[in-house]
MIDODREN-916126 format. One record per residue (C-alpha): residue number from 1; residue in one letter; y, x, z. Coordinates in Angstrom, 2 decimals. Layout:
N
NUM; A; Y; X; Z
...
END
This chain:
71
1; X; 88.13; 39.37; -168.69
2; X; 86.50; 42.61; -167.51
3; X; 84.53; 40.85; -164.80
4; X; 80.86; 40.82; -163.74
5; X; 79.78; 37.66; -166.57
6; X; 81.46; 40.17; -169.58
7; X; 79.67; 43.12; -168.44
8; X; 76.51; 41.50; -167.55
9; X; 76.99; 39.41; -171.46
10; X; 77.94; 43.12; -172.75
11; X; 74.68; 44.90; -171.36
12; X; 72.19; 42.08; -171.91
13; X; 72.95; 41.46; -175.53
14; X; 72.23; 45.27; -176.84
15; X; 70.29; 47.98; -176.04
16; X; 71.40; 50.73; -174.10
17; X; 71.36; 52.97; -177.10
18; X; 73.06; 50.64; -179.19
19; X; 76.55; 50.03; -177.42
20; X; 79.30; 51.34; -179.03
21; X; 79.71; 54.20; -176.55
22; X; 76.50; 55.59; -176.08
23; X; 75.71; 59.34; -175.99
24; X; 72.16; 60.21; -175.73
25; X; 73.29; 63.39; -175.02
26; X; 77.33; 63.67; -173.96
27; X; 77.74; 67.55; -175.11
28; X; 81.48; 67.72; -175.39
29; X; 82.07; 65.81; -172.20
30; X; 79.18; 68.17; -170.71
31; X; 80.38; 71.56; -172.19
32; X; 84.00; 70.84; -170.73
33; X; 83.20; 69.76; -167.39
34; X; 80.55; 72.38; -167.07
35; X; 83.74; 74.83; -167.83
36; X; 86.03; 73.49; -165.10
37; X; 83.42; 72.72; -162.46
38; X; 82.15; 74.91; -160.13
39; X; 78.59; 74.69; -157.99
40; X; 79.13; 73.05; -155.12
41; X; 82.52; 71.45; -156.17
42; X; 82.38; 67.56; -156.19
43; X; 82.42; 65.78; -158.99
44; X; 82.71; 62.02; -160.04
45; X; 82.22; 60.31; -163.33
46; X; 84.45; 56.85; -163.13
47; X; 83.48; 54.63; -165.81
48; X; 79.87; 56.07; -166.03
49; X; 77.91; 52.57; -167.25
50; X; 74.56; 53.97; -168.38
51; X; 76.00; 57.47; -169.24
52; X; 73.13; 60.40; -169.26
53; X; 76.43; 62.29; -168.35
54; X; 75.69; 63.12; -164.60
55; X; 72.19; 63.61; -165.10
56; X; 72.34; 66.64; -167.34
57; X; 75.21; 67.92; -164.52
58; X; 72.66; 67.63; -161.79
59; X; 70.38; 69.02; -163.99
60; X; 72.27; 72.09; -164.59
61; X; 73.32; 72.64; -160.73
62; X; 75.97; 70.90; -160.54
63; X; 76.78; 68.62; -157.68
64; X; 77.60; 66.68; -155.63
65; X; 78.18; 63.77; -157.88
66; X; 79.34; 60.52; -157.77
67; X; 79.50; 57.50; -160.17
68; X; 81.37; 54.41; -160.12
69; X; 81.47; 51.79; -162.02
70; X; 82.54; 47.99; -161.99
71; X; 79.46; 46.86; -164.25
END
């Protein structure tokens, strides 16, 4: 379980915006890393999927970023 057939299954039967997790816009995530994160400083998001997390940090300045993620 947790492989590359669930993920795949878990992304092709929904849209983006309808898994469970989905933030179209991840403010509280955001706000706090925003607080704690420095320009410059590097950052990764682990877990990310199809988060719109790091693009409002690189948006704002922020960087450099890095996501991982097994799906």
């Amino acid at each position: 379980m947790g492989g590359q057939k669930h993920w795949d299954g878990v992304y092709g039967a929904r849209a983006e915006d309808e898994l469970t997790w989905f933030e179209a816009t991840p403010s509280v995530s955001f706000d706090l890393i925003k607080r704690h994160l420095k320009a410059g400083e590097a950052f990764i998001d682990i877990g990310a999927g199809a988060s719109r997390l790091v693009d409002a940090l690189l948006d704002s300045g922020l960087g450099p970023l890095t996501v991982l993620d097994l799906s």
